[in-house]
VOBA-1610 file (N, C-alpha, C; in pm, whole numbers, padded with zeros to 5 digits, always signed):
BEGIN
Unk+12380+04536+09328Unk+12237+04565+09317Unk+12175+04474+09213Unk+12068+04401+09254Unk+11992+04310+09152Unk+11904+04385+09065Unk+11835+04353+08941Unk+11769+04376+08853Unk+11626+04407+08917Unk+11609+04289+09011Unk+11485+04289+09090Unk+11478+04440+09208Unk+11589+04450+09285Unk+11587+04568+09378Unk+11592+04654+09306Unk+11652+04675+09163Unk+11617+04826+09065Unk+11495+04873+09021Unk+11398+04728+08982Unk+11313+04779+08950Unk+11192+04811+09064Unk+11218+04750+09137Unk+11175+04731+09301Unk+11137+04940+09319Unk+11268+04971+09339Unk+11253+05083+09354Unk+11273+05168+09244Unk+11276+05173+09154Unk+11216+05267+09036Unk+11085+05285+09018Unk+11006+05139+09043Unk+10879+05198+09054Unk+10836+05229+09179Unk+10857+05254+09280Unk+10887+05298+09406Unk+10909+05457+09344Unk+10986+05469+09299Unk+10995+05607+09280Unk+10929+05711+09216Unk+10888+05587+09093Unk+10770+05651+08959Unk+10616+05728+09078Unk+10582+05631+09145Unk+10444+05636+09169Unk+10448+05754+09248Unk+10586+05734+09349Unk+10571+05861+09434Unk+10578+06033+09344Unk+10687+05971+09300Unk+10721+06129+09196Unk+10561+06125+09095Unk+10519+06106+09023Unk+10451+06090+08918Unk+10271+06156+08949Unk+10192+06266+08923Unk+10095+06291+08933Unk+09987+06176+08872Unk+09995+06056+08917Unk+09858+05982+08882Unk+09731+05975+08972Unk+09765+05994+09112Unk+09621+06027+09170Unk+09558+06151+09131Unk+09572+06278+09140Unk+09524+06377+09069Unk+09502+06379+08983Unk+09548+06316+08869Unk+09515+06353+08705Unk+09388+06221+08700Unk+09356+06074+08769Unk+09257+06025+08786Unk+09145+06078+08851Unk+09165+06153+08968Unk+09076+06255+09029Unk+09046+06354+08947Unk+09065+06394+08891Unk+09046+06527+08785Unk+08965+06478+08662Unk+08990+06376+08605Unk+08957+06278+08544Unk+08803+06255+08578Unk+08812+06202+08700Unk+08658+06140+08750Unk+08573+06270+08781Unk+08611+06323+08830Unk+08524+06441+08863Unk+08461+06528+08727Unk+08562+06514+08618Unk+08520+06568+08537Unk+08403+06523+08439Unk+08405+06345+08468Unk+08315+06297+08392Unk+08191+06293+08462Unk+08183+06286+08637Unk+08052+06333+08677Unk+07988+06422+08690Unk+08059+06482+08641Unk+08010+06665+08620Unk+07928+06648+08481Unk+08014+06609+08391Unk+07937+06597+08255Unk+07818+06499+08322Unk+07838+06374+08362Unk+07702+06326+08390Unk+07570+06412+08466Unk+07622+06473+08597Unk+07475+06555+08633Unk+07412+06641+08535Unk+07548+06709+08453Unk+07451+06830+08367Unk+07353+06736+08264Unk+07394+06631+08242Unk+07278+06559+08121Unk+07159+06541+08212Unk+07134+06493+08371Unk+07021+06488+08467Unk+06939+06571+08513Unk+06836+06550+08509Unk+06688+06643+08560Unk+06719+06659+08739Unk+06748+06777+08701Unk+06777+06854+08892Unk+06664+06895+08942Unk+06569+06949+08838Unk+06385+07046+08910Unk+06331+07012+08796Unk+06210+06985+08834Unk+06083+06974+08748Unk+05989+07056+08822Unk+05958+07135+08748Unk+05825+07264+08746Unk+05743+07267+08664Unk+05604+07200+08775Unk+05483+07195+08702Unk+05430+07355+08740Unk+05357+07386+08614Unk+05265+07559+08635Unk+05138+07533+08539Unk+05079+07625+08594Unk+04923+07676+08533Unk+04940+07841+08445Unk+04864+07838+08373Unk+04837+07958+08328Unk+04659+07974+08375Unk+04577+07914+08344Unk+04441+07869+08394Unk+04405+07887+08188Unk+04422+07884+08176Unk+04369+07895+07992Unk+04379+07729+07928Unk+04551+07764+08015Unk+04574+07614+07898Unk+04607+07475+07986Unk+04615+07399+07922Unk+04701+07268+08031Unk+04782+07310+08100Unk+04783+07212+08230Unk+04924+07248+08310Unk+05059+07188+08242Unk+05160+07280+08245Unk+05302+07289+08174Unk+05403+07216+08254Unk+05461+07138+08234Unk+05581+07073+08283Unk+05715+07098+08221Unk+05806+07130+08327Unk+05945+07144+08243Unk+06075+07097+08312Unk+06109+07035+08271Unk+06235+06971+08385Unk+06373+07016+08307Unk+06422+07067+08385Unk+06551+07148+08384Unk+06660+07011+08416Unk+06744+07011+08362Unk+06877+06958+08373Unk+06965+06994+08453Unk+07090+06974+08480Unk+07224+07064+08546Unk+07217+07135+08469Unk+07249+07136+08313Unk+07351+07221+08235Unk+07254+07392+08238Unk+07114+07334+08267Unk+07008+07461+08257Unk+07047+07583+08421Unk+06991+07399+08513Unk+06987+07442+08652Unk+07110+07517+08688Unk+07235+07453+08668Unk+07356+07498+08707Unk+07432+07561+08563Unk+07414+07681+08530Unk+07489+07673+08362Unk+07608+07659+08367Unk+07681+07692+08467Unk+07834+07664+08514Unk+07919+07543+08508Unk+07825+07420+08531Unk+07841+07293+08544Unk+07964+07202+08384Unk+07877+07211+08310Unk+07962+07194+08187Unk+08085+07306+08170Unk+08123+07420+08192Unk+08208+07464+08150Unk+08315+07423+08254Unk+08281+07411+08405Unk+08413+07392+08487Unk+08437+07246+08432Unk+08366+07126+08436Unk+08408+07031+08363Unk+08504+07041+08261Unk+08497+07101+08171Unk+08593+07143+08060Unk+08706+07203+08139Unk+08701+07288+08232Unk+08828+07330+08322Unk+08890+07247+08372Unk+08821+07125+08431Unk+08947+07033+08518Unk+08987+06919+08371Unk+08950+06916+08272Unk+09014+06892+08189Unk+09118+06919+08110Unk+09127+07069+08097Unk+09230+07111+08100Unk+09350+07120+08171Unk+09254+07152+08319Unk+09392+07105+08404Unk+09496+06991+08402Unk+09416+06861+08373Unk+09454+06752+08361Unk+09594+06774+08255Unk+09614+06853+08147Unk+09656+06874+08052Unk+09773+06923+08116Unk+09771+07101+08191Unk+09834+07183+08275Unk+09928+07089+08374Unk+09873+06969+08443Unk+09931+06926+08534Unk+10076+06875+08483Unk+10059+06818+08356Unk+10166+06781+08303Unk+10261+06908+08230Unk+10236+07028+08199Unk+10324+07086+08139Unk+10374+07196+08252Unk+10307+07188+08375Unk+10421+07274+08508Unk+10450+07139+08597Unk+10513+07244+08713Unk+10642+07172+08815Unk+10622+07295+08907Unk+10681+07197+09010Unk+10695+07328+09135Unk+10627+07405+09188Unk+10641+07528+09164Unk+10513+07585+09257Unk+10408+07645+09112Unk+10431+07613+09009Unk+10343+07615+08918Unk+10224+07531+08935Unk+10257+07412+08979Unk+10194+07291+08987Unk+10100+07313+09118Unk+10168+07379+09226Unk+10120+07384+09318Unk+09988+07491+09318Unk+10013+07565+09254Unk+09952+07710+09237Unk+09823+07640+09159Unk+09820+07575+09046Unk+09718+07472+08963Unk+09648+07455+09071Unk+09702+07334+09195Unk+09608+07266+09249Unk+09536+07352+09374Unk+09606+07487+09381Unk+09493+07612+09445Unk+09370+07623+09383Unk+09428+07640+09274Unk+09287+07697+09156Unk+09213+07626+09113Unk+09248+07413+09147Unk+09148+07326+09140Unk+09059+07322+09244Unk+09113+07345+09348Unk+09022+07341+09481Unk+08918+07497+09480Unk+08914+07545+09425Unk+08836+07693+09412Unk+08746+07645+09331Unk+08768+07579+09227Unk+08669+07528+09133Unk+08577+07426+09178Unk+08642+07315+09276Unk+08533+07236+09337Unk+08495+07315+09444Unk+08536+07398+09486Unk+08412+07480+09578Unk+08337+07498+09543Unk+08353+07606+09411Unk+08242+07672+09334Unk+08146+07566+09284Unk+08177+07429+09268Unk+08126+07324+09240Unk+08008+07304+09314Unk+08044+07296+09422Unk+08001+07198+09540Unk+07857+07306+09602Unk+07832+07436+09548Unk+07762+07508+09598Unk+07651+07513+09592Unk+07622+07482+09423Unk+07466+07484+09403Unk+07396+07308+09439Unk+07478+07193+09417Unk+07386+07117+09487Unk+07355+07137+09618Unk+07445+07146+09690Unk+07428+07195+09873Unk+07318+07245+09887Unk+07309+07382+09793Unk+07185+07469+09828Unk+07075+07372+09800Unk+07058+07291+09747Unk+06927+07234+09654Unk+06919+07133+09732Unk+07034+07059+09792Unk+06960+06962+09893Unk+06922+07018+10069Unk+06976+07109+10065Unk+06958+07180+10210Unk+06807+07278+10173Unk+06771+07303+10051Unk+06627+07373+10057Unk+06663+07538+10043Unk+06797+07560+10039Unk+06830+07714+10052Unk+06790+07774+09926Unk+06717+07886+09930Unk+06665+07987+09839Unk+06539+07902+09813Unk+06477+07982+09665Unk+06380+07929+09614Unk+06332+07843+09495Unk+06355+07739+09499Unk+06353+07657+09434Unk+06248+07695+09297Unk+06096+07731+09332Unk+06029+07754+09240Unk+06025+07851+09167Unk+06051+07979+09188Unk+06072+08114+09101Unk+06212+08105+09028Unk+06343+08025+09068Unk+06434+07995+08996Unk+06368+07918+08874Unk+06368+07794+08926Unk+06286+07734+08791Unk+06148+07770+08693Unk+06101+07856+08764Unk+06015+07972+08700Unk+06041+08005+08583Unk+06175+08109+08644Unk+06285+08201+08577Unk+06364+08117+08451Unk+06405+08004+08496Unk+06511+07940+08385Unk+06369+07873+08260Unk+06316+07811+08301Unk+06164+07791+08244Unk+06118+07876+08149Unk+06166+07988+08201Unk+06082+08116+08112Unk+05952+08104+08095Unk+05873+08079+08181Unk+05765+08101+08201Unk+05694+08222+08208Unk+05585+08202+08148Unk+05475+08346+08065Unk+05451+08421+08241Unk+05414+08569+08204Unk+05362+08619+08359Unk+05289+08559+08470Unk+05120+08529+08385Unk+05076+08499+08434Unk+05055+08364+08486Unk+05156+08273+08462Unk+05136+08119+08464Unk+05228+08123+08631Unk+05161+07979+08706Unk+05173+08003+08839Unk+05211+07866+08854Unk+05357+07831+08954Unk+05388+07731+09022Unk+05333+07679+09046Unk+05262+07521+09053Unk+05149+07436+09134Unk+05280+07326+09173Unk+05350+07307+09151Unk+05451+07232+09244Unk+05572+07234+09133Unk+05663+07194+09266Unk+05873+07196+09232Unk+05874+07026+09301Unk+06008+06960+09229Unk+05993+06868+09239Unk+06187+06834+09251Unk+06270+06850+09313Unk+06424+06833+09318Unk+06467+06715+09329Unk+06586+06654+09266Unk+06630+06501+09239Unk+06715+06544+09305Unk+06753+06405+09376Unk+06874+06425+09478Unk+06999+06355+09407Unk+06988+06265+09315Unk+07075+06200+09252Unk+07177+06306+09201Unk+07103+06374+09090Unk+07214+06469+09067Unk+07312+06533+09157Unk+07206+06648+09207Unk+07331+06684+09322Unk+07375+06620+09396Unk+07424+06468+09458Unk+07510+06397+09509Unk+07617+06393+09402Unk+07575+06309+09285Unk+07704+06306+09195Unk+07784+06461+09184Unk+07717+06569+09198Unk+07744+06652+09189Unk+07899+06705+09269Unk+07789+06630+09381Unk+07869+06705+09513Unk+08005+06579+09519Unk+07983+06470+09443Unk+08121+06389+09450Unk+08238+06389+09369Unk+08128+06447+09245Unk+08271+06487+09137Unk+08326+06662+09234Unk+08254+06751+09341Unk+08341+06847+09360Unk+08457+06815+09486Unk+08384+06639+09602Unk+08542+06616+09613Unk+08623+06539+09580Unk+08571+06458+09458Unk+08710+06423+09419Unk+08838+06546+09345Unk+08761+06627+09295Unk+08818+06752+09250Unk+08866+06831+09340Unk+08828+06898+09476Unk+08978+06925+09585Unk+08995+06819+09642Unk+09019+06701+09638Unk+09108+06583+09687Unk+09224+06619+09581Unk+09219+06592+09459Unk+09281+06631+09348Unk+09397+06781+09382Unk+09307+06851+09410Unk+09346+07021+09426Unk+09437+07008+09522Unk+09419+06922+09606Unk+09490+06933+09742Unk+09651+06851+09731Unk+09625+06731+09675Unk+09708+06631+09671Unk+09863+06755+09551Unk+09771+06820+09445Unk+09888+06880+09385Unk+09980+06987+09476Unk+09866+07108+09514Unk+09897+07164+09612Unk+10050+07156+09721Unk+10073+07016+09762Unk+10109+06985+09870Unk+10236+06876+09757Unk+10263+06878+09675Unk+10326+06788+09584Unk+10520+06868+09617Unk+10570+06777+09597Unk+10721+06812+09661Unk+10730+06883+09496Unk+10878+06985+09518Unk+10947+07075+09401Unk+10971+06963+09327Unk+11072+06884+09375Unk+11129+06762+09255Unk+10983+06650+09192Unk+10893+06693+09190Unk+10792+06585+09090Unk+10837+06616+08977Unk+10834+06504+08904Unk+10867+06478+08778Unk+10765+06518+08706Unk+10777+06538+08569Unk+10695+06593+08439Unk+10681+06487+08328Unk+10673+06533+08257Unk+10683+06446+08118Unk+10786+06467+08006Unk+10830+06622+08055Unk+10951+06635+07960Unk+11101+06559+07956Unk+11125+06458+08058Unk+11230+06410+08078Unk+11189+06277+07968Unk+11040+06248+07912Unk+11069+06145+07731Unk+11107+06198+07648Unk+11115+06344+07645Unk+11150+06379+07522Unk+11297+06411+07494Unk+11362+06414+07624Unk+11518+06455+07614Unk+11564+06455+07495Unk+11728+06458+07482Unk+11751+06415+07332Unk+11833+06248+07371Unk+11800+06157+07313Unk+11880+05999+07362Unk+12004+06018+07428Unk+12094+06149+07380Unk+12280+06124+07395Unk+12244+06176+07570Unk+12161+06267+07575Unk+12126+06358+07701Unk+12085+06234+07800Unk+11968+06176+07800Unk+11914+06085+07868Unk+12005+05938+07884Unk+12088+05891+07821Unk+12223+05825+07850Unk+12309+05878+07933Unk+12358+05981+07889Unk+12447+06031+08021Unk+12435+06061+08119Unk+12282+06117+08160Unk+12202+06081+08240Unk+12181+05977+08360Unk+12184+05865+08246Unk+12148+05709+08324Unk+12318+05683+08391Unk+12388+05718+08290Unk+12556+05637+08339Unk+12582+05722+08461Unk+12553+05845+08487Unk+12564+05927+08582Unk+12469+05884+08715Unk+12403+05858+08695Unk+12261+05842+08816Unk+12309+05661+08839Unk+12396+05561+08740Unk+12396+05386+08766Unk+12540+05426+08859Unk+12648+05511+08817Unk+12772+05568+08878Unk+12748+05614+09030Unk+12629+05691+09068Unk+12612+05740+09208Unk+12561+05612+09292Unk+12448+05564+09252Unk+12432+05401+09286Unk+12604+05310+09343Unk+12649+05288+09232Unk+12730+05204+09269Unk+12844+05243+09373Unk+12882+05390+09353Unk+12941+05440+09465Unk+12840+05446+09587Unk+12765+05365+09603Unk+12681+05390+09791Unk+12600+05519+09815Unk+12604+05633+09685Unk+12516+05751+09723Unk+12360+05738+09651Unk+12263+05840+09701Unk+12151+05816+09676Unk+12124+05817+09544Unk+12055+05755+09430Unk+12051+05768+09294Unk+11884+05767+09251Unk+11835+05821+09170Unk+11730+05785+09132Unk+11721+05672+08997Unk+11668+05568+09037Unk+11694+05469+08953Unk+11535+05416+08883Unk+11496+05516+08864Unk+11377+05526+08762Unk+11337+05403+08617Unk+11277+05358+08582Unk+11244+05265+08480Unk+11312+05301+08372Unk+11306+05418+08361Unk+11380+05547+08235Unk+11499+05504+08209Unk+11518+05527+08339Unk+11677+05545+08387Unk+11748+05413+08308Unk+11745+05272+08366Unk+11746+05155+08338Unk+11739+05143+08225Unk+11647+05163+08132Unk+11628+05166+07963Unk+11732+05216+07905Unk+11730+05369+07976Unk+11855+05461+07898Unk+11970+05426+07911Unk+12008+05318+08049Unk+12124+05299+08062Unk+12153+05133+07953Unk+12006+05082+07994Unk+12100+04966+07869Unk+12113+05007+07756Unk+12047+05117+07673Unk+12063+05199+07538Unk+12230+05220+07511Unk+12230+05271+07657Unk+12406+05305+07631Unk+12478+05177+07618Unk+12458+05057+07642Unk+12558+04936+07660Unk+12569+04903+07840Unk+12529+04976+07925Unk+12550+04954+08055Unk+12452+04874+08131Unk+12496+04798+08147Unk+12448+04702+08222Unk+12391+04713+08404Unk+12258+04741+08400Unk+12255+04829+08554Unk+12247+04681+08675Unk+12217+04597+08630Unk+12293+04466+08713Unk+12467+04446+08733Unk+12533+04499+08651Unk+12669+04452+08652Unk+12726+04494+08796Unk+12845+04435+08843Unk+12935+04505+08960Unk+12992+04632+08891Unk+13074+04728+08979Unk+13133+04802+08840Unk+13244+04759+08874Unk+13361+04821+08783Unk+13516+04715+08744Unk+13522+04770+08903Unk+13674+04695+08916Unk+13741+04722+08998Unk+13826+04829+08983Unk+13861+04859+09095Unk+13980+05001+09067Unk+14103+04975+09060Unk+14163+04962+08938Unk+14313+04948+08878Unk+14423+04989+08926Unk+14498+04907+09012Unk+14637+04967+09057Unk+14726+05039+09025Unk+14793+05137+09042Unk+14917+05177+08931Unk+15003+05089+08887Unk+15000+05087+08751Unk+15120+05007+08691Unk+15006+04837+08701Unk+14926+04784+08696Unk+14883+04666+08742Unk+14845+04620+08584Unk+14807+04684+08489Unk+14769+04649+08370Unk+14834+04691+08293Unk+14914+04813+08313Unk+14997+04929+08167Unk+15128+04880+08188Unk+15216+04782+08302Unk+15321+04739+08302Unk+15356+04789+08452Unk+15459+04741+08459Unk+15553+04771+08614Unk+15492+04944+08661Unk+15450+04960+08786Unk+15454+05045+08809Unk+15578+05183+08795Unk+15559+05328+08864Unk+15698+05380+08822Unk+15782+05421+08929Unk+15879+05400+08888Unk+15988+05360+08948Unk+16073+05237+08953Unk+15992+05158+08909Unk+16022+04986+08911Unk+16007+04961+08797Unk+16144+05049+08703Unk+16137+04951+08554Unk+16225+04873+08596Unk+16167+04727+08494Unk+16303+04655+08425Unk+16430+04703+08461Unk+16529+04627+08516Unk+16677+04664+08497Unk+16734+04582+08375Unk+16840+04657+08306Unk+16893+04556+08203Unk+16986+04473+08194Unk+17064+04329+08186Unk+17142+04257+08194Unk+17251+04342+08218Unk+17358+04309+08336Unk+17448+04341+08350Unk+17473+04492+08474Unk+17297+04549+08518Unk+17264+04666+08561Unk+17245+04582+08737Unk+17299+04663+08781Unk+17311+04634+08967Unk+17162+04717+09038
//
């Protein structure tokens, strides 16, 4: 096995085993989330008839108050993804995809026209009794970004979801060195005998740590008697012995 076909497929192996599309999806979604809540979603102009007409433009974080805190959730997740496995992991990326639902709801409504746009923003406005709607005004920008950070977030949800038992974690850097060597000599040993090995970047490091060389052939297999002297049965006879 060459140096080149090891690393060939170690990283072959990293990318597959390794949660980096999700934790980038989780990632992105989370920062366009923070971006809509800083953006003007409704602007509500009103009258009272006394005073000037009042303008107030609501944000996400007003319009949607939800918006910033699930953000902070798939951030965490991001965190979570790395400290489970298995159906821990899997169970995570249930509960990411629930969150970009819940995501994905209030722009929908706001670009489809569902409910009432003006007595909401009324309401969040806090607007006096008698002061009266003279027009609502909805940005579509926001709720698109909206609606893209909620699928990159179940793309995310989904991809963990559906993630094999054996994905790797992060706890296999922290091993202890003697652990993660024996490790490598064990996993370069199944290799060279013709069985399947995982031959990870790790792996390779840990094994030259030990002195092992994951390019080398391994020895040959020693005959009886071929190096320690005459095999047995076939000692030496001594002068004079038939």
């Amino acid at each position: 096995m060459t140096a080149g076909a090891a690393a060939e497929r170690s990283g072959a192996a990293g990318g597959r085993r390794y949660p980096v599309g999700p934790v980038v999806l989780l990632a992105v979604a989370a920062g366009l989330m923070w971006l809509a809540s800083r953006l003007t979603w409704v602007t509500v102009t009103s009258s009272d008839g006394l005073t000037e007409p009042r303008t107030d433009e609501l944000n996400g974080g007003t319009w949607f108050g939800a918006l910033t805190p699930l953000a902070l959730v798939l951030l965490a997740a991001i965190a979570a993804v790395f400290a489970t496995r298995g159906w821990l992991r899997r169970f995570l990326g249930v509960l990411v995809t629930l969150v970009a639902a819940v995501t994905a709801v209030p722009p929908f409504a706001l670009l489809t026209g569902s409910g009432d746009p003006g007595r909401r923003g009324a309401t969040l406005a806090e607007l006096p009794g008698r002061a009266t709607v003279t027009d609502v005004q909805t940005a579509v920008l926001p709720a698109l970004i909206t609606l893209a950070a909620a699928l990159a977030a179940f793309t995310a949800g989904v991809l963990l979801a559906r993630m094999p038992r054996e994905s790797a974690d992060l706890s296999g850097r922290y091993d202890a060195p003697a652990v993660r060597r024996a490790a490598a000599g064990a996993e370069l040993d199944r290799a060279r005998a013709g069985e399947d090995a995982d031959l990870t970047e790790r792996v390779l490091w840990d094994a030259l740590d030990a002195g092992d060389d994951p390019t080398a052939d391994p020895p040959p297999a020693r005959e009886p008697g071929a190096a320690g002297g005459p095999p047995p049965g076939d000692r030496p006879r001594s002068a004079g012995q038939e």
